[in-house]
N, C-alpha and C positions, 0 to 999 in steps of 0.2 A: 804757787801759794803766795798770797797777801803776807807782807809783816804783820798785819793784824790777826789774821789766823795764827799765825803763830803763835804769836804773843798772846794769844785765847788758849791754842792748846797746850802751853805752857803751862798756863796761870791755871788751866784743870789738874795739872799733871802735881802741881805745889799744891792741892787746894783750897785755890781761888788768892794764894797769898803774891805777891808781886818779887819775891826773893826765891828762884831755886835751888836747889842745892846738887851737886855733880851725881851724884844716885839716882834722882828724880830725871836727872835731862839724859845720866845713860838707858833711865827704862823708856823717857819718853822716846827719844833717836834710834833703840834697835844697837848701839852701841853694848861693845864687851870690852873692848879696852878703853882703862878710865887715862892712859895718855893722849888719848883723841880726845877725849871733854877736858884736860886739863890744855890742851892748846888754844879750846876753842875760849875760855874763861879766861884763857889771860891778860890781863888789862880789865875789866871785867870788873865794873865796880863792886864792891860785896858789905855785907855787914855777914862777921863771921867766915861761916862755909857756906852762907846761900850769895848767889848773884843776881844782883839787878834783872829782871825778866826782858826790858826792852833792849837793853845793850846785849845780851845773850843771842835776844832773836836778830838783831842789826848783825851779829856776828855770824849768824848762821846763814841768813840771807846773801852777806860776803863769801862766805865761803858756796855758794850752790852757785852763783854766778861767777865764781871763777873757774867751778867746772871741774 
């Protein structure tokens, strides 16, 4: 998977807004522990409790490439 795809099926999951929020990215990932989205959002620019949607997906892409 593209960063871009990602960062598309993100920005569906917020609708269509560029800021997720840790509830939106545990339903989009299949996630049940919100300590696994708060590792992955740390550093994670934000306004609020939503995060920046390309830095989220840059983190995620980090983390699938390390396996």
């Amino acid at each position: 998977m593209l960063k871009q795809d990602l960062i598309a099926a993100l920005r569906k999951a917020s609708g269509g807004a560029e800021f997720i929020s840790q509830k939106e990215l545990m339903t989009v990932l299949g996630f049940k522990d919100p300590h696994r989205i708060r590792e992955l959002v740390t550093g994670v620019s934000r306004i609020g409790k939503r995060y920046y949607l390309p830095e989220v997906a840059g983190r995620i892409m980090q983390e699938v490439r390390r396996g």
